[in-house]
N, CA, C and O atoms as a DFTB+ gen file, in Angstrom:
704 C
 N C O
     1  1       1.746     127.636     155.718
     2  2       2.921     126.957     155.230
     3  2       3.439     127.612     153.953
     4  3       4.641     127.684     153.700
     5  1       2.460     128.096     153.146
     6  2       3.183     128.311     151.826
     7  2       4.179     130.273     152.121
     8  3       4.970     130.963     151.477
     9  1       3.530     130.359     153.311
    10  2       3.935     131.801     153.853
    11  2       5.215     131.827     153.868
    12  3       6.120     132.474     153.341
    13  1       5.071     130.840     154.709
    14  2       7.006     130.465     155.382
    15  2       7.757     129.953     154.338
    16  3       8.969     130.166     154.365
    17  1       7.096     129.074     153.071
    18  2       7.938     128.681     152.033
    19  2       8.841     129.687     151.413
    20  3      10.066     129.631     151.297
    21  1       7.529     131.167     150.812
    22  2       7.730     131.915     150.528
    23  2       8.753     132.851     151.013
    24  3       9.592     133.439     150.331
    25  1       8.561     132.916     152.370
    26  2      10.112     134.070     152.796
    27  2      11.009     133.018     153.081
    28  3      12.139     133.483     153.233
    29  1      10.971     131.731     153.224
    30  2      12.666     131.670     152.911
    31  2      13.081     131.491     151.451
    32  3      14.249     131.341     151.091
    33  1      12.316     131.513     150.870
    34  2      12.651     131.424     148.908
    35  2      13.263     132.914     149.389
    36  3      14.428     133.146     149.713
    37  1      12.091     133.893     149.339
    38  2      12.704     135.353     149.470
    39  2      13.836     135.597     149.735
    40  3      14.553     136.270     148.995
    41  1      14.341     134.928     151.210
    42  2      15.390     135.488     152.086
    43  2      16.389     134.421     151.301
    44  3      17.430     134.654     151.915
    45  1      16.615     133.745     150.661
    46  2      17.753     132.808     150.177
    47  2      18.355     133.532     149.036
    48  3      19.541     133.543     148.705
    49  1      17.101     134.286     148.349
    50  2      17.345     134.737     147.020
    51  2      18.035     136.088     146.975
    52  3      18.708     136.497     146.028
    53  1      17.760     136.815     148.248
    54  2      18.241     138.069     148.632
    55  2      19.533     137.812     148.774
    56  3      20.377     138.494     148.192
    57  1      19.909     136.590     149.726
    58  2      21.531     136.803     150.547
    59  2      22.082     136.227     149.163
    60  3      23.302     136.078     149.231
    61  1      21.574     135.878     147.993
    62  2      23.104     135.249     147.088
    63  2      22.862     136.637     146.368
    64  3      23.813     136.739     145.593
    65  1      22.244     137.499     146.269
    66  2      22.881     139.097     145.972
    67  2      24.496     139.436     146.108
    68  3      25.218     139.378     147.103
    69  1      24.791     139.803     144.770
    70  2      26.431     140.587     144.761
    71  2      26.049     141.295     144.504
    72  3      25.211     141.613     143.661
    73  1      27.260     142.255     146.041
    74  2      27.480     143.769     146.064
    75  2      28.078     144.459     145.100
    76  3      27.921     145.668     144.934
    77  1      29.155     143.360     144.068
    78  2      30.143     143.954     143.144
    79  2      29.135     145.198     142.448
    80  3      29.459     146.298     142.896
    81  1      28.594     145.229     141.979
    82  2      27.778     146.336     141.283
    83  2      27.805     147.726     142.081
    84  3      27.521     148.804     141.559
    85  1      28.101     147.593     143.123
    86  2      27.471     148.440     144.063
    87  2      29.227     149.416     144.235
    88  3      29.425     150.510     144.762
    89  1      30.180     148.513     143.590
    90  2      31.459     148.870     143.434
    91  2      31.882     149.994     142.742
    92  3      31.436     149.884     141.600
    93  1      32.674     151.271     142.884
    94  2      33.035     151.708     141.550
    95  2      33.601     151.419     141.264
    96  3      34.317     150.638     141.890
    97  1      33.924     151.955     139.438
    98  2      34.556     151.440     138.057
    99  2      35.691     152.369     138.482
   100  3      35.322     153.543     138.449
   101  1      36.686     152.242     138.787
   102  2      38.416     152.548     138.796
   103  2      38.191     153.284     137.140
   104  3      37.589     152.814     136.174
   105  1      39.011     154.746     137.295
   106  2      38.962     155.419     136.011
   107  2      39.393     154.664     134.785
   108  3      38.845     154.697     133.684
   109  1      40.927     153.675     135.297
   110  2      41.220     153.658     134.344
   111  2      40.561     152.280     133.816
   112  3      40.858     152.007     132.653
   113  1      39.781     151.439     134.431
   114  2      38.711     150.305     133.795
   115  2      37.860     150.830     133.180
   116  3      37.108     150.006     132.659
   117  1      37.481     152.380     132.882
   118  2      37.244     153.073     131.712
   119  2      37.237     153.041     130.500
   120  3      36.348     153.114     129.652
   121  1      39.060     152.843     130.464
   122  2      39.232     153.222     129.499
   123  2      39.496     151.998     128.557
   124  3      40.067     151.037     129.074
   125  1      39.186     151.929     127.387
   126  2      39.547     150.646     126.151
   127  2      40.397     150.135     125.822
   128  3      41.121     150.651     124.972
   129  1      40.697     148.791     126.402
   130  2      41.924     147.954     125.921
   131  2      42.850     148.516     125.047
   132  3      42.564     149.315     124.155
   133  1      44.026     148.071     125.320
   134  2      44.844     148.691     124.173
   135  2      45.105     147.760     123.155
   136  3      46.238     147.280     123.158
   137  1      44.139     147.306     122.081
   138  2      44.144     146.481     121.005
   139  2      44.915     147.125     119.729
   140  3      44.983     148.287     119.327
   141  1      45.375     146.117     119.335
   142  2      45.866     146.265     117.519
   143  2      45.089     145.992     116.530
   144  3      45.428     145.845     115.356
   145  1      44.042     145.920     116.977
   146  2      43.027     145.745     115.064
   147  2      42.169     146.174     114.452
   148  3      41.395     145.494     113.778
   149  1      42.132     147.952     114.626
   150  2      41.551     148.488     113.794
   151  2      39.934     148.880     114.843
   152  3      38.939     149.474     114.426
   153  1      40.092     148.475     115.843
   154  2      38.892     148.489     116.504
   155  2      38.588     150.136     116.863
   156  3      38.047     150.325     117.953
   157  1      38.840     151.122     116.181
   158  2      38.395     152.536     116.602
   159  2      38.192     152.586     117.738
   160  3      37.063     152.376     118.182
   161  1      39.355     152.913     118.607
   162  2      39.095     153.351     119.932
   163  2      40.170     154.400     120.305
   164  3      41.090     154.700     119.543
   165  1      40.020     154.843     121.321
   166  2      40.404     155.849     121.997
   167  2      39.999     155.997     123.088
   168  3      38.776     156.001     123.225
   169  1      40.851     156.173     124.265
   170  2      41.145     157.194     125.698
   171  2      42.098     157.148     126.279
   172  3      42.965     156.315     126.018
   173  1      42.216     158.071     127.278
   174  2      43.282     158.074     128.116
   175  2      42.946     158.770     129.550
   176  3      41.741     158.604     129.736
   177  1      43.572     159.543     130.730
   178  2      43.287     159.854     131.864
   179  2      43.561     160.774     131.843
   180  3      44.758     161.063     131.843
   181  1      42.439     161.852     131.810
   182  2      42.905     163.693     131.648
   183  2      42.507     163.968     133.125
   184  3      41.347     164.047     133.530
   185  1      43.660     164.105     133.889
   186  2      43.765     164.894     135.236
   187  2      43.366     163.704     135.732
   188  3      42.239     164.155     135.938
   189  1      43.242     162.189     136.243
   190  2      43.236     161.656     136.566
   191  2      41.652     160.697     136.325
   192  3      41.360     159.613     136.830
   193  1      41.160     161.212     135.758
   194  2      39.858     160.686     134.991
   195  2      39.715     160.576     133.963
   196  3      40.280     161.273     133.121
   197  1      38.932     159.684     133.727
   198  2      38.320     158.989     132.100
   199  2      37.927     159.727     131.239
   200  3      36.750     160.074     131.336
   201  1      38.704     160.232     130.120
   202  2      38.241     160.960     128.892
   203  2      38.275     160.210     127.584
   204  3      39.361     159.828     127.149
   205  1      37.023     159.945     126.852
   206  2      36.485     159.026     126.144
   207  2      35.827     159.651     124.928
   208  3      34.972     160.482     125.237
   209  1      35.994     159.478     123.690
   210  2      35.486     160.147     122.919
   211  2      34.107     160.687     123.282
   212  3      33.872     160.277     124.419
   213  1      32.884     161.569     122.742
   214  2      31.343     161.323     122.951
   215  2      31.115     160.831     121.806
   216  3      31.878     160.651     120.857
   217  1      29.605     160.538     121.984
   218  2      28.652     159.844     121.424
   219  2      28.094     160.444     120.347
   220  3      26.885     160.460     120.115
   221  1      29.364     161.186     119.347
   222  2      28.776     161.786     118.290
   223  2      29.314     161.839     117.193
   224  3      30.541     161.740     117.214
   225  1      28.647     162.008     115.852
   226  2      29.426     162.236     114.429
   227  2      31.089     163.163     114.464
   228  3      31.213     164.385     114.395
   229  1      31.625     162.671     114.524
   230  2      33.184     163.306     114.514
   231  2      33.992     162.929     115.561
   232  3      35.145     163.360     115.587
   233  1      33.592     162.203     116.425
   234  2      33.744     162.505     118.288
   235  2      35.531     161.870     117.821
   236  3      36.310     162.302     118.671
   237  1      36.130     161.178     116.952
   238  2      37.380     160.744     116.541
   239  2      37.978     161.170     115.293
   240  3      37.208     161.119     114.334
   241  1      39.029     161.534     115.084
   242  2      39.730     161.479     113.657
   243  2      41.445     161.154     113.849
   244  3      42.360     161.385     114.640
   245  1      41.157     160.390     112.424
   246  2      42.424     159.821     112.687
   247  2      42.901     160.163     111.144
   248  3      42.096     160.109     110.214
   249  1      44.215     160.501     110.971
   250  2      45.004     160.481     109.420
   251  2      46.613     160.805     109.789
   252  3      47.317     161.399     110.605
   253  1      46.668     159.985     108.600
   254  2      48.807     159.440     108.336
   255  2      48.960     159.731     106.986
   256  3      48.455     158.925     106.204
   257  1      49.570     160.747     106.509
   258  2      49.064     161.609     105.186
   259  2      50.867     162.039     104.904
   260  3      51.714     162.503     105.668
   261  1      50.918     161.625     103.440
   262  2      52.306     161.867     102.722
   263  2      51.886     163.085     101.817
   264  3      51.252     162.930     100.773
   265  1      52.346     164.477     102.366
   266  2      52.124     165.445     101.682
   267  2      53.172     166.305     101.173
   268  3      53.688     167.015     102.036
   269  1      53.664     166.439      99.881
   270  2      54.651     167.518      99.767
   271  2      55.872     166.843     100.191
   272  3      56.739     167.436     100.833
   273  1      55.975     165.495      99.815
   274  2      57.176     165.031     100.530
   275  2      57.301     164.778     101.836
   276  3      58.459     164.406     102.026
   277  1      56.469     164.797     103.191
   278  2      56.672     164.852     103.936
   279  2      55.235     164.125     104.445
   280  3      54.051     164.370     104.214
   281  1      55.845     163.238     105.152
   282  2      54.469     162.787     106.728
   283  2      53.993     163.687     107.058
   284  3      54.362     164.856     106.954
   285  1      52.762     163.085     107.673
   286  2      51.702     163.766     108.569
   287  2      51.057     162.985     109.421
   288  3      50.474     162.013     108.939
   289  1      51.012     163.150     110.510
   290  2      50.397     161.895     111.619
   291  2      49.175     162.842     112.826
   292  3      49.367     163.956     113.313
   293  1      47.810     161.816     113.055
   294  2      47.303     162.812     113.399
   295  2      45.928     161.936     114.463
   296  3      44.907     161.504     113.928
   297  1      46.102     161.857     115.481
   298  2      44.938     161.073     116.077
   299  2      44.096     161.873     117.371
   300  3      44.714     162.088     118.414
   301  1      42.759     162.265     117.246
   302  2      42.621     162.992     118.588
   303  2      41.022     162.816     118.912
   304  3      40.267     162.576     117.970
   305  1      40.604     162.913     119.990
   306  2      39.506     162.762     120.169
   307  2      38.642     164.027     120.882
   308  3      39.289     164.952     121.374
   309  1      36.896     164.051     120.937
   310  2      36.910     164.948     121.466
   311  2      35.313     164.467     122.090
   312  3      34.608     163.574     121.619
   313  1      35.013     165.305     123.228
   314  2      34.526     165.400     124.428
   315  2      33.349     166.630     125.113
   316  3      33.703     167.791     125.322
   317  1      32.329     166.267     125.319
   318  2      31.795     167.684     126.283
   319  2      31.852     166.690     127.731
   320  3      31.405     165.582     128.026
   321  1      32.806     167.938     128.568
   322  2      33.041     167.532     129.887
   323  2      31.650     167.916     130.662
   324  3      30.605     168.201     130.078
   325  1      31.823     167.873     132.068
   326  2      30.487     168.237     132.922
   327  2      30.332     169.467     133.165
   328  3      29.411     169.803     133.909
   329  1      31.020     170.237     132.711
   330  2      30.734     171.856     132.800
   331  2      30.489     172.220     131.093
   332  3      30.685     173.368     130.694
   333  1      30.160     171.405     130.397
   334  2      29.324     171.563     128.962
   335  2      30.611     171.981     128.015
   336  3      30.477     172.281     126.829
   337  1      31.889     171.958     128.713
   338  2      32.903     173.065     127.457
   339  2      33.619     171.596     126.728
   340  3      34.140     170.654     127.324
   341  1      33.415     171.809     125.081
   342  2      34.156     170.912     124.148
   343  2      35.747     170.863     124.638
   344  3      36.459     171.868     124.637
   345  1      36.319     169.192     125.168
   346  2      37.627     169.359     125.428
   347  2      38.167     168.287     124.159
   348  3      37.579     167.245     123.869
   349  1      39.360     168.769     123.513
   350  2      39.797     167.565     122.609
   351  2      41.256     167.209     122.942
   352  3      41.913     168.216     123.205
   353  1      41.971     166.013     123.007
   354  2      42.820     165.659     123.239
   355  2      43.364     164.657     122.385
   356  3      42.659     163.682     122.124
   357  1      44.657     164.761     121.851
   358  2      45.626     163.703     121.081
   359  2      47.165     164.270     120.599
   360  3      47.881     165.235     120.868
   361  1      47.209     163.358     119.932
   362  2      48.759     163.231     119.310
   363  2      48.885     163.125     118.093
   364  3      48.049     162.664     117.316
   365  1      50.412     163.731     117.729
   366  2      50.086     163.759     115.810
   367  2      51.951     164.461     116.002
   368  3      52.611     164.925     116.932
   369  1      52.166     164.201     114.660
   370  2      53.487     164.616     113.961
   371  2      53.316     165.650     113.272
   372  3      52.222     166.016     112.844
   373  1      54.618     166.347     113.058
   374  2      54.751     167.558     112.062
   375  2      55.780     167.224     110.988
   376  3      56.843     167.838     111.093
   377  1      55.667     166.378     109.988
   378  2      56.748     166.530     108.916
   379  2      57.611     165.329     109.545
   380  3      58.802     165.113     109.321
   381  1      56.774     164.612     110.362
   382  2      57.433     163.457     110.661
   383  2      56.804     161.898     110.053
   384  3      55.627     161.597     109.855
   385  1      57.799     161.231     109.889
   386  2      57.223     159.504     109.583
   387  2      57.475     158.838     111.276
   388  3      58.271     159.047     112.191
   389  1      56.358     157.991     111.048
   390  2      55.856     157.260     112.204
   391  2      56.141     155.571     111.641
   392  3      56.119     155.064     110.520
   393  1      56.344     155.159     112.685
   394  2      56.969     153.531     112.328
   395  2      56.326     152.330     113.731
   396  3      56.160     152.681     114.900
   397  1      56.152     151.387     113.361
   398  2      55.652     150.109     113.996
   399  2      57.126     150.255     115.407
   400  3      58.176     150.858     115.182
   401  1      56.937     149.839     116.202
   402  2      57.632     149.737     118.087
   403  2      58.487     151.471     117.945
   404  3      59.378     151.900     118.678
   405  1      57.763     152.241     116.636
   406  2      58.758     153.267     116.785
   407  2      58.011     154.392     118.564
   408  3      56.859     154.639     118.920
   409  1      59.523     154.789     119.253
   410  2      58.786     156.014     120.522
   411  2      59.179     157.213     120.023
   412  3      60.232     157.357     119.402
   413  1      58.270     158.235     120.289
   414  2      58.830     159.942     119.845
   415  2      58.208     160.301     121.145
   416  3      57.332     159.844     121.880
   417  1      59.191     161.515     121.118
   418  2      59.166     162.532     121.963
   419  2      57.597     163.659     121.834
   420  3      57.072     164.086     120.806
   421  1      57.309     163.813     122.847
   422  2      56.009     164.631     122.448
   423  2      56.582     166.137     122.926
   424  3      56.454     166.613     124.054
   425  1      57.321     166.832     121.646
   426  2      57.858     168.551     121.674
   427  2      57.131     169.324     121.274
   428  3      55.939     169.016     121.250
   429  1      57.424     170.239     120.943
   430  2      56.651     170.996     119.975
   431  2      55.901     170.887     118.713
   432  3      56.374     169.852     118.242
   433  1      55.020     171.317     117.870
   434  2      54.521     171.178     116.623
   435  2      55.217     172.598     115.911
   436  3      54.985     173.785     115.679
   437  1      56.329     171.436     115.742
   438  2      57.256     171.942     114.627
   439  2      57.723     170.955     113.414
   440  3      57.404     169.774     113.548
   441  1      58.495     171.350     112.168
   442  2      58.546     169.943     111.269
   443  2      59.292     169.186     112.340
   444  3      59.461     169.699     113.446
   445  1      59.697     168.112     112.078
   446  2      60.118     166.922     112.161
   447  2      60.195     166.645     113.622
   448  3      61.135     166.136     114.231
   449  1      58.857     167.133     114.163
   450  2      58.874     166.405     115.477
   451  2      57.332     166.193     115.996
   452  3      56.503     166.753     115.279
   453  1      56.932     165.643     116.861
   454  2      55.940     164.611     117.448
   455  2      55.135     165.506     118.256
   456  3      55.876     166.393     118.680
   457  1      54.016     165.653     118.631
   458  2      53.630     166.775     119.957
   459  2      51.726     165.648     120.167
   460  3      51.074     164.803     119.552
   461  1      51.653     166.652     121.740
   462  2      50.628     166.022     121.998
   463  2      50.010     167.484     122.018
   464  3      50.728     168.439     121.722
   465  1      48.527     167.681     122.406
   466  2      47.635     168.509     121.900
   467  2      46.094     168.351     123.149
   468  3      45.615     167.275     123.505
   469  1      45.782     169.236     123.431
   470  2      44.739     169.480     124.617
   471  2      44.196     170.562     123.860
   472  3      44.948     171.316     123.243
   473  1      42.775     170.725     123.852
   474  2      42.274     172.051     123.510
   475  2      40.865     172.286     124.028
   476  3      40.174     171.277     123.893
   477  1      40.222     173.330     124.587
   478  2      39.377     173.951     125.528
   479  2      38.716     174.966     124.972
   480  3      39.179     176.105     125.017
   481  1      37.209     174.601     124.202
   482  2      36.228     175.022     123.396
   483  2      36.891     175.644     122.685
   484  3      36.975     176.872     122.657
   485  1      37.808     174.369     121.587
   486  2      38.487     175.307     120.034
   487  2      39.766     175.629     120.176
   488  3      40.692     175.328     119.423
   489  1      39.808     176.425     121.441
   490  2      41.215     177.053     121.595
   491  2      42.632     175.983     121.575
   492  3      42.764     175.912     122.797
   493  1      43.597     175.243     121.105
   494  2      44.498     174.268     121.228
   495  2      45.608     175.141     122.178
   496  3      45.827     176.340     122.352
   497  1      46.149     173.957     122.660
   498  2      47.402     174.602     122.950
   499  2      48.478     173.114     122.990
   500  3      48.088     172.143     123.639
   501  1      49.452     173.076     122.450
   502  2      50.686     171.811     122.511
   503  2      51.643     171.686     123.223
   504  3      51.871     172.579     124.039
   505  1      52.535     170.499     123.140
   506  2      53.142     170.325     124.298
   507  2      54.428     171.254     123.833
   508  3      54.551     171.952     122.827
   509  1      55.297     171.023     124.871
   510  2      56.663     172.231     124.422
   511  2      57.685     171.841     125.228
   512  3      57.508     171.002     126.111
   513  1      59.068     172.519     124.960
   514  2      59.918     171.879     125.510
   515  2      59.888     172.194     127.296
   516  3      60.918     172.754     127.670
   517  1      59.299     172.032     127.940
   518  2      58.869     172.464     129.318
   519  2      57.988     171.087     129.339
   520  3      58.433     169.954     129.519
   521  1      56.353     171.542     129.064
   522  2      55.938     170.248     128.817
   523  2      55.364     169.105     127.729
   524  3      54.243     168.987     127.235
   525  1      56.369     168.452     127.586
   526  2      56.409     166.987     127.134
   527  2      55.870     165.825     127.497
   528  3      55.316     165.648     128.581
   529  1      56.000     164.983     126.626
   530  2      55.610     163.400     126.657
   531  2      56.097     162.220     125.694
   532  3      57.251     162.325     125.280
   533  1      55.512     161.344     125.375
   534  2      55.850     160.222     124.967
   535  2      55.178     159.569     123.972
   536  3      54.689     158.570     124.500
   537  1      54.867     159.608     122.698
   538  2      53.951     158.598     121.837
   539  2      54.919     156.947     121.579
   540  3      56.111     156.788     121.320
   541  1      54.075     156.170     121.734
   542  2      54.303     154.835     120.834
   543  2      53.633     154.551     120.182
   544  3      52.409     154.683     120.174
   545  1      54.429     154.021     119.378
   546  2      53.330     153.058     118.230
   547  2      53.229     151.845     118.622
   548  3      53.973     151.406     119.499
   549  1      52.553     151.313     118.198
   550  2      52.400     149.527     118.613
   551  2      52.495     148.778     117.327
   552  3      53.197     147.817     117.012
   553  1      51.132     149.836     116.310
   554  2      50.953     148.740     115.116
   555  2      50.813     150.254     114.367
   556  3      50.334     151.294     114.820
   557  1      51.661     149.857     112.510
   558  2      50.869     150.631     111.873
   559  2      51.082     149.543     110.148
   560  3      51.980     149.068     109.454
   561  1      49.617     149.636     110.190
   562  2      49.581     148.707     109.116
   563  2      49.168     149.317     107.791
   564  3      47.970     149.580     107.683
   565  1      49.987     149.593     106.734
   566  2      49.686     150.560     105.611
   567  2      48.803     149.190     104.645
   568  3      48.388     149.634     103.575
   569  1      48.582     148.168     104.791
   570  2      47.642     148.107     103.729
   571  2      46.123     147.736     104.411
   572  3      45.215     147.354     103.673
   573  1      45.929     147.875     105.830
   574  2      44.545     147.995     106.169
   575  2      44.413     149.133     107.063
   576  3      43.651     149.275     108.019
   577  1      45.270     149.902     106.595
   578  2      45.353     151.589     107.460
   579  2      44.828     150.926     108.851
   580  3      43.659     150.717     109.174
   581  1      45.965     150.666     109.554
   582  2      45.498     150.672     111.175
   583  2      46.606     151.580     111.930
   584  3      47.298     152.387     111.310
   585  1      46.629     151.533     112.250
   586  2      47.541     152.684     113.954
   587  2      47.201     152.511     115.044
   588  3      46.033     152.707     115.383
   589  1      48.239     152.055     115.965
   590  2      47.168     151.779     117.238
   591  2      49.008     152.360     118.132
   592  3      50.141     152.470     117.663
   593  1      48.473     152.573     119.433
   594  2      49.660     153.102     120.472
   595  2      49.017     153.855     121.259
   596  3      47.884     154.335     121.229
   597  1      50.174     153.924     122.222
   598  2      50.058     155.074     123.538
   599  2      50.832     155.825     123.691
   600  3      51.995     155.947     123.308
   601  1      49.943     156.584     124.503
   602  2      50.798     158.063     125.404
   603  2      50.554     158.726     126.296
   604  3      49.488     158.665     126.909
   605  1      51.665     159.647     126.607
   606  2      50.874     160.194     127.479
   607  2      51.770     161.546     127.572
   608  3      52.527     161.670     126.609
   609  1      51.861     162.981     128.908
   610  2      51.741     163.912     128.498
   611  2      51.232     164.495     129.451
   612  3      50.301     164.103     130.155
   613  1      52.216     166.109     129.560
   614  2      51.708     167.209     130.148
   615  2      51.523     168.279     129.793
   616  3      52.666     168.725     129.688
   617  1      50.712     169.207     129.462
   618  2      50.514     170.333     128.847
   619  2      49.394     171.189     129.860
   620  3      48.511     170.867     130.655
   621  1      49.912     172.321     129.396
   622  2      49.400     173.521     130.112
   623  2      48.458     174.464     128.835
   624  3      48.984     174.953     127.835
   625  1      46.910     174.556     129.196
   626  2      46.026     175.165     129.078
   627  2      46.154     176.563     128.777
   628  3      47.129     177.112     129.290
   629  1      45.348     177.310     128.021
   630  2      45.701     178.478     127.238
   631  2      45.295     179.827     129.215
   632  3      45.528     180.932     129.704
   633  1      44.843     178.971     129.380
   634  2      43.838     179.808     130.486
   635  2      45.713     179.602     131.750
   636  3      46.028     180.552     132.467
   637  1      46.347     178.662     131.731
   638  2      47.601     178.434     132.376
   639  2      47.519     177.383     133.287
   640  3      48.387     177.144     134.128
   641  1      46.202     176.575     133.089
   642  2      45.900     175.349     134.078
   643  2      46.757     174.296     133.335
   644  3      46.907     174.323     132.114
   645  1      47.438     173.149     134.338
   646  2      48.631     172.263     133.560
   647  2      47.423     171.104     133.472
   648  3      46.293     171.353     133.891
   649  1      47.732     169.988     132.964
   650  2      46.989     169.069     132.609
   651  2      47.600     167.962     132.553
   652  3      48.539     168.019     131.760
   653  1      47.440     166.656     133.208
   654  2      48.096     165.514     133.046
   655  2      47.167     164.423     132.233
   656  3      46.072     164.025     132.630
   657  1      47.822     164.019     131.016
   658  2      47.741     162.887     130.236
   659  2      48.239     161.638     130.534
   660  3      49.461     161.526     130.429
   661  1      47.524     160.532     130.929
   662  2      47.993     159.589     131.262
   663  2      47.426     158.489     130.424
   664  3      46.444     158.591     129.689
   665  1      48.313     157.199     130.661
   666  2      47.448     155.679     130.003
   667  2      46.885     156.307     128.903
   668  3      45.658     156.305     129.011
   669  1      47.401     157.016     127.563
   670  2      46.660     157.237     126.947
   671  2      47.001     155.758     125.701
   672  3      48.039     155.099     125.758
   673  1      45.807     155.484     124.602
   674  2      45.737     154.474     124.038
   675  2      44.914     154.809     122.816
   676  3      44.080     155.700     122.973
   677  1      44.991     154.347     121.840
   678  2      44.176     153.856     120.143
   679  2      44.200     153.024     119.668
   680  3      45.172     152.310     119.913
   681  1      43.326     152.591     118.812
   682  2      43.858     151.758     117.709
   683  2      42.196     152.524     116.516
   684  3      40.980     152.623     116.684
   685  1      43.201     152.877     115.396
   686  2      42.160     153.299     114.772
   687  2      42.392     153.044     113.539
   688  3      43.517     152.548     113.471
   689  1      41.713     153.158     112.093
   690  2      41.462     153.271     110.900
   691  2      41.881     154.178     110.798
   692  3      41.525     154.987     111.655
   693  1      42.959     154.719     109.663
   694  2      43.314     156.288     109.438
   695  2      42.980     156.151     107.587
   696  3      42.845     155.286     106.721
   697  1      42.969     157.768     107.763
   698  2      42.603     157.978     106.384
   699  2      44.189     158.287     105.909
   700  3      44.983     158.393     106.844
   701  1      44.656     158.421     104.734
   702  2      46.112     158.407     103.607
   703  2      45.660     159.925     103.070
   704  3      46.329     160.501     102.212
């Protein structure tokens, strides 16, 4: 008797098993809410997958810097992909001011305009008038230095491979 107790305890306990686990994670359930409060985050969808800072001293930097008269805006993250090569990806201004629901164009890194940025062990390369994109801001809060927004973006690789930026997102602490 206690045999038979035993496998149907067993067999009851088995069938309320969820498969959800057994599910995959959709790239972009990857990637980190797009919050406003300072919560240091970063990613977005490089070529259609999850690129996420790593798990290391520097893996983010963020700075919004009044130099010489002029802005500086600067957020990017960086990565060892599965073939071991450092990839870094973000967005930043040249001699531009950045503003709360403000959108820029992601052109060149030239003064007074906006660009997005891909780079492949060191080497950078930016977006251009061919390929472009889009930054928003969401939040930028100058007395608890926050920045948070999205973007996204196409750029082509020094090697001539194009690259799609998608759902990209932050919210970070910047340094002045």
């Amino acid at each position: 008797m206690k045999k038979l107790l035993l496998l149907f305890t067993l067999a009851t306990t088995l069938s309320c098993c969820n498969n959800d686990d057994d599910k995959p994670i959709a790239e972009i359930d990857k990637l980190p809410l797009a919050t406003q409060t300072g919560a240091n985050t970063f990613g977005c969808l490089l070529d259609g997958k999850a690129f996420l800072p790593g798990n290391y001293h520097n893996s983010t930097n963020c700075f919004y810097q009044f130099v010489d008269g002029e802005y500086y805006f600067s957020v990017n993250a960086n990565n060892i992909n599965q073939d071991n090569y450092l990839i870094s990806v973000g967005v930043g201004t040249d001699a531009k001011q950045i503003a709360q629901n403000g959108t820029y164009a992601l052109e060149g890194m030239i003064p007074s305009n906006a660009y997005g940025t891909y780079a492949l062990e060191g080497i950078p390369t930016r977006t251009n008038d061919i390929y472009t994109g889009e930054l928003y801001i969401t939040k930028l809060d100058p007395v608890n230095y926050i920045v948070s927004g999205t973007f996204w973006f196409d750029i082509v690789d020094f090697q001539g491979n194009v690259h799609q930026i998608r759902e990209g997102r932050f919210d970070m602490h910047y340094t002045n």
